[in-house]
C-alpha positions, -999 to 999 in steps of 0.1 A, spaced: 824 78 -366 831 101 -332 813 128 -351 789 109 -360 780 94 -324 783 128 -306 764 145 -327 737 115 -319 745 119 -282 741 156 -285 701 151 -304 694 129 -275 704 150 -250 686 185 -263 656 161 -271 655 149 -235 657 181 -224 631 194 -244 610 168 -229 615 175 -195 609 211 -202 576 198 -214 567 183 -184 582 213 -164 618 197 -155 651 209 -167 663 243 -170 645 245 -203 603 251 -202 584 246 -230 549 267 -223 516 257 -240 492 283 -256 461 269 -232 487 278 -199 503 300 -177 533 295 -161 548 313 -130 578 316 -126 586 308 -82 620 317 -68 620 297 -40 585 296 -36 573 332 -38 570 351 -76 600 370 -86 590 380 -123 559 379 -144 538 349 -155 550 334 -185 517 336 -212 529 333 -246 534 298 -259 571 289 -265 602 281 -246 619 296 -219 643 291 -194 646 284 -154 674 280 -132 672 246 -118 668 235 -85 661 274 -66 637 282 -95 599 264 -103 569 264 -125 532 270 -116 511 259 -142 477 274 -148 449 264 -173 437 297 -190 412 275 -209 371 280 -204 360 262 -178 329 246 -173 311 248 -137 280 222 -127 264 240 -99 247 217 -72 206 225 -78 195 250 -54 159 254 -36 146 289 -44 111 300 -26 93 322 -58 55 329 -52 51 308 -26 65 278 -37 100 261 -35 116 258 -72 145 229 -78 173 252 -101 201 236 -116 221 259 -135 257 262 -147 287 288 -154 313 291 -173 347 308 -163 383 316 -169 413 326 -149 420 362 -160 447 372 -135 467 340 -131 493 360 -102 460 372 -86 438 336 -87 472 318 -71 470 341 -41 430 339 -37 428 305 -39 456 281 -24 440 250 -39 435 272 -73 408 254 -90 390 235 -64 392 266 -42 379 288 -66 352 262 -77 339 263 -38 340 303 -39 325 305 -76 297 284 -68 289 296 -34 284 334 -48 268 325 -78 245 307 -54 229 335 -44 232 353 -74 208 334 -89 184 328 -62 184 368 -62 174 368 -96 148 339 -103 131 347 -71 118 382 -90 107 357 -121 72 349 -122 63 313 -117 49 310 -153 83 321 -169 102 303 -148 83 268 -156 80 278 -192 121 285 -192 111 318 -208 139 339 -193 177 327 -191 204 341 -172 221 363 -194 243 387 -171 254 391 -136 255 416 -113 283 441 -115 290 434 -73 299 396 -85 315 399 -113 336 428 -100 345 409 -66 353 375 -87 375 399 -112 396 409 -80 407 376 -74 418 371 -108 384 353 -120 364 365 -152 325 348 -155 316 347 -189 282 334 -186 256 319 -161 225 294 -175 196 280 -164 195 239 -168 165 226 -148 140 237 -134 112 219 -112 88 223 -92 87 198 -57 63 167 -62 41 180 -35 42 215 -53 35 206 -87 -5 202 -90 -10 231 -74 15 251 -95 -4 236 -126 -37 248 -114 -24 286 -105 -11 288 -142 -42 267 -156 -65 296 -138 -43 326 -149 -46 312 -186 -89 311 -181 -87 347 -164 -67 359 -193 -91 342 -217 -120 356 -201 -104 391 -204 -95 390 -240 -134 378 -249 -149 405 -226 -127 431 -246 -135 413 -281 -171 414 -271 -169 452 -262 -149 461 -294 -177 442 -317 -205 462 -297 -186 494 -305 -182 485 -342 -220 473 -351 -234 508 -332 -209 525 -355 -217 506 -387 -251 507 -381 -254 549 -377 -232 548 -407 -256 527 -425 -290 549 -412 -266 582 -422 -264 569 -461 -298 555 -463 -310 588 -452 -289 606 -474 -299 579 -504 -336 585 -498 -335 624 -496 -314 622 -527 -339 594 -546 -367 621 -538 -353 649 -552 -342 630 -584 -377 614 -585 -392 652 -579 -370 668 -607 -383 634 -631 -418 644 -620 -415 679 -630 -395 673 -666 -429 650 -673 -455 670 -666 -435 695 -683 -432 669 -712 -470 659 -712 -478 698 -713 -460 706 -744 -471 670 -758 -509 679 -749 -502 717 -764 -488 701 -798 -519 674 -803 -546 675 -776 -565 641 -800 -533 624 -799 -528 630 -765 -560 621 -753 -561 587 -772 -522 573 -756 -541 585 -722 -572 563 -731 -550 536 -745 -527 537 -712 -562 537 -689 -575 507 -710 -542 488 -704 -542 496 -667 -581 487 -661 -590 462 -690 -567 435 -675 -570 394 -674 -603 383 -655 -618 420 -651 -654 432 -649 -664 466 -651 -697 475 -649 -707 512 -670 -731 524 -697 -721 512 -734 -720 549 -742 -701 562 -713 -670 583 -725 -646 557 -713 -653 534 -744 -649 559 -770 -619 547 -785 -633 511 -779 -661 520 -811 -649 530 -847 -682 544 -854 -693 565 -830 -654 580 -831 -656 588 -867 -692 602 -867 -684 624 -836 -670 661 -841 -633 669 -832 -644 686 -798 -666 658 -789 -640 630 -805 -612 651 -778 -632 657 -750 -626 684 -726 -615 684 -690 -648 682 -673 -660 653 -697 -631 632 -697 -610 623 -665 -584 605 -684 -571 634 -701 -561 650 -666 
């Protein structure tokens, strides 16, 4: 039953302990993996910061424990007036930080946090008025452009005193009441003048490509037409060719698809023509005096009849 109720004793004591160590009390610490702790021999550091999460030990009463969030930290800057163009822009942006040298933050900043805070905000301050005041008006409005990196001055003076910025961003941005109609008709005129720009060069462009469609078009109808003459020049030839040997091989035949072909083209629907009954012309028109007419007179020469030309 002793046993028994010092063993008890004994879990109550180590478990008290353990909480105190929790809370930084006792000779035992128990250290958190989102903390630091530094060790203080009667107030000044007399061995490194304490980083990995476990427990360790102090000596009570002439040794203490410094905590210090190592966790991302989340900084609301106040909104700052930054002149760009002319105007005065509203800015409200925020950072986000961590302590990176926990030895080197407790000796920057006495209050640690709140100091650093008050130091943080005050250089990011002009940081980013440095850098939106090169932004065009336009891309600031529109929240084209974010901030995405720092200056190596800042974040090497904020690293010195054991501070590490991770990232700096743009939440609002507006222009003053008084400012804002003003601002809208400067952007509302850039927009026209750039519209006005693009047609003027769209314009120009089509101008340049009808002149160059249109040569191109005069080139191939040239080139068409000399080509068409010199096809309809060869056909020319191969049928006067044609109706040579044809006339050679049967002048009578010859002579009467020439007279038919003249009969077709002049005897039409609704015609007159007004010539002796016996004029050549109407040869083929009567059977009689055809067959009672001898070959030469039946074929006709040159001189007598046109249509054989």
């Amino acid at each position: 039953m002793k046993l028994l109720l010092g063993l008890l004793v004994s879990t109550a004591c180590a478990a008290g302990v353990l909480w105190a160590g929790h809370f930084g009390y006792g000779p035992v610490v128990i250290v958190n993996q989102w903390e630091y702790k530094i060790p203080l021999l009667l107030g000044t550091p007399w061995r490194k910061p304490i980083s990995e999460p476990g427990i360790t030990f102090r000596w009570p009463l002439i040794e203490t424990m410094v905590t210090i969030d190592k966790r991302l930290k989340y900084l609301d800057a106040r909104p700052a007036e930054v002149p760009i163009e002319s105007e005065v822009m509203i800015v409200d942006y925020f950072a986000i930080w961590r302590i990176s040298d926990p030895l080197q933050f407790r000796r920057s900043f006495p209050g640690l946090e709140r100091d650093a805070s008050t130091v943080i905000q005050r250089r990011l301050q002009s940081e980013v008025g440095a850098k939106i005041s090169k932004m065009a008006l336009e891309q600031l409005l529109g929240r084209s452009q974010v901030l995405t990196a720092l200056s190596d001055e800042v974040r090497q003076s904020m690293s010195a005193k054991g501070v590490e910025i991770l990232d700096v961003r743009i939440n609002r941005t507006e222009l003053p009441e008084r400012a804002e109609q003003s601002a809208y008709e400067q952007m509302r005129e850039q927009r026209h003048a750039k519209s006005r720009e693009l047609r003027a060069r769209g314009e120009r462009e089509a101008r340049e490509i009808r002149a160059k469609a249109g040569r191109e078009a005069q080139t191939l109808l040239a080139q068409a037409r000399s080509k068409a003459e010199i096809v309809r020049g060869e056909g020319d030839g191969k049928a006067a060719a044609i109706y040579a040997q044809s006339y050679q091989k049967a002048p009578e035949f010859y002579a009467f698809l020439r007279s038919l072909e003249a009969y077709r083209k002049t005897l039409g629907t609704h015609s007159t023509l007004v010539a002796p009954p016996d004029h050549t012309f109407f040869r083929y028109l009567d059977p009689d005096r055809l067959l009672s007419s001898p070959p030469a007179e039946r074929v006709g020469s040159s001189e007598d009849n046109p249509l054989s030309q």
